[in-house]
C-alpha positions as CSV (number, residue, x, y, z in Angstrom):
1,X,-10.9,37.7,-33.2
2,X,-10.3,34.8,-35.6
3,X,-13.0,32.0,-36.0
4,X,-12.6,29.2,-34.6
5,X,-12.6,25.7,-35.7
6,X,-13.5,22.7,-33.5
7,X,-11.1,19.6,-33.5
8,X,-9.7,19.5,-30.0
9,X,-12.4,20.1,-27.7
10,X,-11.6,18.7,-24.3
11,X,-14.4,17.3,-22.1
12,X,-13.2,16.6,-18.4
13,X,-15.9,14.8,-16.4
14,X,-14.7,13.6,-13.1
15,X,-11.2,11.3,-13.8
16,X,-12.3,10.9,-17.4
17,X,-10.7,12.8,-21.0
18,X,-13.8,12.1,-22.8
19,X,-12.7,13.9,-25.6
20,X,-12.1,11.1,-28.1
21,X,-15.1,9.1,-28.6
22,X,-17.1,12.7,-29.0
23,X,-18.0,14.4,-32.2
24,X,-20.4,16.8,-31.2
25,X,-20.8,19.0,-27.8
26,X,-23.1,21.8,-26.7
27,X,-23.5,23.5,-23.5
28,X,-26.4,26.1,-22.9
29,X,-25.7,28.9,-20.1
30,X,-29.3,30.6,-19.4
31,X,-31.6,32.5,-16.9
32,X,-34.9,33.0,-16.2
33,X,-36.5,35.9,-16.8
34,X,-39.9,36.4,-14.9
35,X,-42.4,38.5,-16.0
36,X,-43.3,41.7,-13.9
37,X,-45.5,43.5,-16.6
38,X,-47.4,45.7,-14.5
39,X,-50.9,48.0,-15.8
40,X,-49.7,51.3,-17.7
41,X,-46.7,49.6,-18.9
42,X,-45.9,50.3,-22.6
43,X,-43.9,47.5,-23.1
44,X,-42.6,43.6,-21.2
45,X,-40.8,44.0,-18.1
46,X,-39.1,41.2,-16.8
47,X,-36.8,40.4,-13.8
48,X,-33.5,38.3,-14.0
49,X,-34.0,35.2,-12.2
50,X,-32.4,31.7,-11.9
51,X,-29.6,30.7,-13.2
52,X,-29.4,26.9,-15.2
53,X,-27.7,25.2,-17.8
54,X,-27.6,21.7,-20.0
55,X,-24.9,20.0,-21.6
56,X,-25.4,17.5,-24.0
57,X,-22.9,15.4,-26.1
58,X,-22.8,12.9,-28.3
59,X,-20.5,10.4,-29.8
60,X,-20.1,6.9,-31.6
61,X,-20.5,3.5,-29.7
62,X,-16.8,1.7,-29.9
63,X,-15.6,0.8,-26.5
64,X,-17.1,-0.8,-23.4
65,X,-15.9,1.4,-21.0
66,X,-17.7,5.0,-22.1
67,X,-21.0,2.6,-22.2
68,X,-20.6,1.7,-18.3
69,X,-19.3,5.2,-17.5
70,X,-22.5,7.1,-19.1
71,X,-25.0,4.2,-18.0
72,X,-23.7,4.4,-14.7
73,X,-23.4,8.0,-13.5
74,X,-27.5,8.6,-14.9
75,X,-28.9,10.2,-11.4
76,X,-26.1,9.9,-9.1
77,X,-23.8,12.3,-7.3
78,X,-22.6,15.4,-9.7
79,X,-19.8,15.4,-11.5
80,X,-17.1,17.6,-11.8
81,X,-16.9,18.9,-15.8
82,X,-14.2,21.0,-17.5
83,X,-15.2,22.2,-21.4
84,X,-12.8,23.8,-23.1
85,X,-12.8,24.3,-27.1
86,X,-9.0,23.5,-27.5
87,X,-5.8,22.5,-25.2
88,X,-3.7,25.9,-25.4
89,X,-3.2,27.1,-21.9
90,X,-5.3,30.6,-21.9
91,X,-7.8,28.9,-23.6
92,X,-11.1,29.8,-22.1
93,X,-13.0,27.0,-20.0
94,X,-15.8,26.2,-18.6
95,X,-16.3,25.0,-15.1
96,X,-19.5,23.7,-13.5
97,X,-20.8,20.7,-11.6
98,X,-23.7,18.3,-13.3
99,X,-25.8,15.3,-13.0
100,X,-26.7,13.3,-16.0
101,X,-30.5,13.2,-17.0
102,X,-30.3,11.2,-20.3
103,X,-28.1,8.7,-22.6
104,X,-29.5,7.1,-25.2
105,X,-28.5,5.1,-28.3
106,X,-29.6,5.0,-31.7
107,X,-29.3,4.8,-35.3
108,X,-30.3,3.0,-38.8
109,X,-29.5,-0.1,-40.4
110,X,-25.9,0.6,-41.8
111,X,-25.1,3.4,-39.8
112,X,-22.9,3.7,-37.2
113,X,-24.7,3.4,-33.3
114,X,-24.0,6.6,-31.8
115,X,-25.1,7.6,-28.4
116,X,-26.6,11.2,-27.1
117,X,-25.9,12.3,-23.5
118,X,-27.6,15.2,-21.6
119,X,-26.8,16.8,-18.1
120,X,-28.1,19.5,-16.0
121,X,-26.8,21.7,-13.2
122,X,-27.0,21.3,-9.8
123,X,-28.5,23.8,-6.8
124,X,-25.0,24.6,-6.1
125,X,-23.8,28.5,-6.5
126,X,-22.0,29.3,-8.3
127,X,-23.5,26.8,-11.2
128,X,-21.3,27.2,-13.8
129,X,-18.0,29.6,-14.2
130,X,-16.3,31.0,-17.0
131,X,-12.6,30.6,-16.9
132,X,-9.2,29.6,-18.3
133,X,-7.5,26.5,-19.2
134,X,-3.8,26.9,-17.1
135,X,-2.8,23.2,-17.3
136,X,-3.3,21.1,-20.1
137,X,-2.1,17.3,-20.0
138,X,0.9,17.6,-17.7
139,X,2.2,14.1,-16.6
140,X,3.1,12.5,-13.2
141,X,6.2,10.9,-14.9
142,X,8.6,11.7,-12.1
143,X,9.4,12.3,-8.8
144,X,9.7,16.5,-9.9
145,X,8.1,19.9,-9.3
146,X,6.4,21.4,-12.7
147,X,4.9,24.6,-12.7
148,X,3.1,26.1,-15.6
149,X,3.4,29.7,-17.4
150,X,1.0,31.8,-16.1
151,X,-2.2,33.2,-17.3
152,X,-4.4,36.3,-17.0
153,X,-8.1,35.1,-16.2
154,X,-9.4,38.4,-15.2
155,X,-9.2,40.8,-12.3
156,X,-11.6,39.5,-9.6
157,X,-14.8,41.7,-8.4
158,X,-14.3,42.7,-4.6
159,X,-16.8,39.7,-3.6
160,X,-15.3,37.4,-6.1
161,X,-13.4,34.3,-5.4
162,X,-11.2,32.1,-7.1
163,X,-12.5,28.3,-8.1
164,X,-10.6,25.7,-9.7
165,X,-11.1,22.1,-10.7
166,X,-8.5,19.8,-11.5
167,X,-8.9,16.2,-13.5
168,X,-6.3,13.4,-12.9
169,X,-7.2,11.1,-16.1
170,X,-5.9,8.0,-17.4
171,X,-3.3,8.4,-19.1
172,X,-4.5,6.0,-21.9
173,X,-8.0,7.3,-22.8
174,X,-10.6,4.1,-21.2
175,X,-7.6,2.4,-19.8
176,X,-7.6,1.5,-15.6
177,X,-3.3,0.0,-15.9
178,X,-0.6,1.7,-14.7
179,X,-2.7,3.4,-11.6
180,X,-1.6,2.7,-8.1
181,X,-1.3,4.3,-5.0
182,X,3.0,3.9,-4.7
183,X,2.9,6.8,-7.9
184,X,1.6,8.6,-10.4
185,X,0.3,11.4,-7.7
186,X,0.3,15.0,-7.5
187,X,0.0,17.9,-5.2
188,X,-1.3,20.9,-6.6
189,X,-1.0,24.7,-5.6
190,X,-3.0,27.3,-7.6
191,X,-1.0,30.3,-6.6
192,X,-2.0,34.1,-7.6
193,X,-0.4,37.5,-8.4
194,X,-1.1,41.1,-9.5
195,X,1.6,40.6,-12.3
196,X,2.8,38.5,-14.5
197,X,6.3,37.8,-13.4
198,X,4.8,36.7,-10.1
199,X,6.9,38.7,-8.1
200,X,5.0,38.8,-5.4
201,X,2.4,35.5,-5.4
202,X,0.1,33.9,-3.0
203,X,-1.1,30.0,-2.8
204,X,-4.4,30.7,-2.9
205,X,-5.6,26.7,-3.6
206,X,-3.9,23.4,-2.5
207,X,-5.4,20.2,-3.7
208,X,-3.8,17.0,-2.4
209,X,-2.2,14.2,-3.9
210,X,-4.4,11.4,-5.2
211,X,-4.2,7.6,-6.2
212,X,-6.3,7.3,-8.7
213,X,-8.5,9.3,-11.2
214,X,-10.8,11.6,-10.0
215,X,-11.8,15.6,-10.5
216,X,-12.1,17.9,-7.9
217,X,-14.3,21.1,-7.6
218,X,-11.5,23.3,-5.4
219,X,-12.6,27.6,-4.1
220,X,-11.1,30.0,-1.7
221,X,-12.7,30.8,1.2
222,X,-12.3,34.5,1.1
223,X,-12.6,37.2,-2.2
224,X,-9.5,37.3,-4.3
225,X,-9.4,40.8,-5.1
226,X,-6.4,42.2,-7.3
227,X,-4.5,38.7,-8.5
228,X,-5.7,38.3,-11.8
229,X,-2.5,36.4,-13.2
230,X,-2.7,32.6,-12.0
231,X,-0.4,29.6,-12.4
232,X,0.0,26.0,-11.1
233,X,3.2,24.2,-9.5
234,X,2.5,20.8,-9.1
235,X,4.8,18.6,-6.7
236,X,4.7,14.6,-8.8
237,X,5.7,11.9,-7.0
238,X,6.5,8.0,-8.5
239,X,8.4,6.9,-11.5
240,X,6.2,5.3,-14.2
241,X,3.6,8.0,-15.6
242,X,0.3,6.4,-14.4
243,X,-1.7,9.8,-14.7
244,X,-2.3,12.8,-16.5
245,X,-4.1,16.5,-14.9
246,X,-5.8,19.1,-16.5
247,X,-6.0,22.4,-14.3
248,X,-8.7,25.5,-14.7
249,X,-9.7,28.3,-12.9
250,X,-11.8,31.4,-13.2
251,X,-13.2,34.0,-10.5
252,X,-16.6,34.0,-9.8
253,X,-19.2,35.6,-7.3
C-alpha cells in the first residue's frame, strides 16, 4: 500500500464542505478498557468497554461565515460528519455523529489567527463507522438521473446493517445564493448487490429531496447480509446548479 499524502481531505459536517479553510485534522477512534486484574493473576487483564471518539480541526481565520458556523453549533444538536482523506470514490470514510465541545482562537503578533475546533461522540450506536466514499461532489445541475460506479465496502456480518449519510453543500464553499426550494434537489437511492455488475440489486436506502443544505445520518432497518457492492442513483430536479452531495456508506453492527 503506497503512503499517502494529505491535500484533499474532505470534511462534511451537516450542509457544510469545510474542507478549504482547514489545514490540519485528526480524529481518535478508542475504547475503554477496564481493569479486571483478579489475585493469582500473572499479568493485567482487562475487559473491552465503551466505545468514544474526538475530532479536532483546525484552520486559519478568513471568512465570517466558518466563525458563526463553529461559534454556533458549540453544545447544540449533533451533527452529521463525513472524513475522508481524499475525493476518489472507494476512498475510505468515516461516518459518525458529534457535538462540538471547543473552538477557540489564537495566535502571536504577526502571525496568522488560526482557530482550533474539538468534538465528541454522541450516546448513539453505532458511534462512528468505517466506510467508503461512493459519491464525491455530484451536482443538481439538471432535471436528470445520475448514478455512480459502484464500490465494494465490504461483505456485511449477519447482524450488520448498512448506514449512509449524505451532505447537500453549497455549491460555492460559505456561500447561501443560488439555493431555493423550485431546484437544485435530489432524491437519493443507495441500492445494493452481491456483484459488481449489479445484476441483481436492491434499494436498500431512499433519502428525499431537499431545499437547502443539510446532512443526513440514513440506516436500514434490517441486516444486509451478502450485498457488499453499493452504488447511488440520484433523481435531480431544477435547472441552475444550486447544490452539491457527497454520498458514503459502510456496514456496521
Amino acid at each position: 500500500m503506497a503512503e499517502l499524502v494529505l491535500k484533499d481531505c474532505k470534511l462534511l459536517v451537516g450542509g457544510r464542505d469545510m474542507s478549504g479553510v482547514h489545514n490540519s485534522l485528526t480524529l481518535t477512534h478508542s475504547v475503554e478498557l477496564l481493569d479486571k486484574t483478579h489475585f493469582g493473576d500473572a499479568s493485567r487483564r482487562r475487559k473491552a468497554c465503551l466505545r468514544d471518539f474526538e475530532l479536532r480541526h483546525s484552520g486559519h481565520f478568513g471568512s465570517t461565515w466558518i466563525d458563526k458556523d463553529l461559534f454556533d453549533k458549540l453544545g447544540t444538536t449533533a451533527d452529521v460528519v463525513t472524513i475522508t482523506p481524499n475525493t476518489s470514490e472507494g476512498a475510505v470514510a468515516y461516518l459518525c455523529r458529534s457535538v462540538y465541545s471547543e473552538y477557540s482562537l489564537g495566535g502571536t503578533v504577526g502571525e496568522l489567527l488560526a482557530f482550533d475546533v474539538a468534538a465528541v461522540g454522541t450516546p448513539a450506536s453505532p458511534s462512528i463507522i468505517r466506510g467508503k466514499l461512493i459519491g464525491a461532489r455530484y451536482n443538481t445541475t439538471a432535471v436528470a438521473n445520475t448514478s455512480s460506479t459502484g464500490i465494494n465496502v465490504g461483505a456485511a456480518s449477519t447482524v450488520a446493517k448498512l448506514y449512509a449519510t449524505v451532505h447537500h453543500t453549497f455549491t460555492t464553499m460559505g456561500s447561501t445564493a443560488g439555493v431555493n426550494s423550485s431546484g437544485g434537489m435530489a432524491r437519493i437511492d443507495i441500492i445494493a448487490s452481491c456483484s459488481s455488475n449489479f445484476g441483481t440489486a436492491t434499494t436498500m436506502l431512499t433519502i428525499a429531496k431537499t431545499s437547502a443544505p443539510s446532512g443526513t445520518w440514513n440506516s436500514t432497518k434490517n441486516p444486509s447480509t451478502g450485498r457488499p457492492w453499493l452504488k447511488f442513483r440520484a433523481a435531480t430536479t431544477g435547472a441552475k446548479p444550486h447544490m452539491s452531495f457527497f454520498v458514503a456508506a459502510g456496514y456496521a453492527s
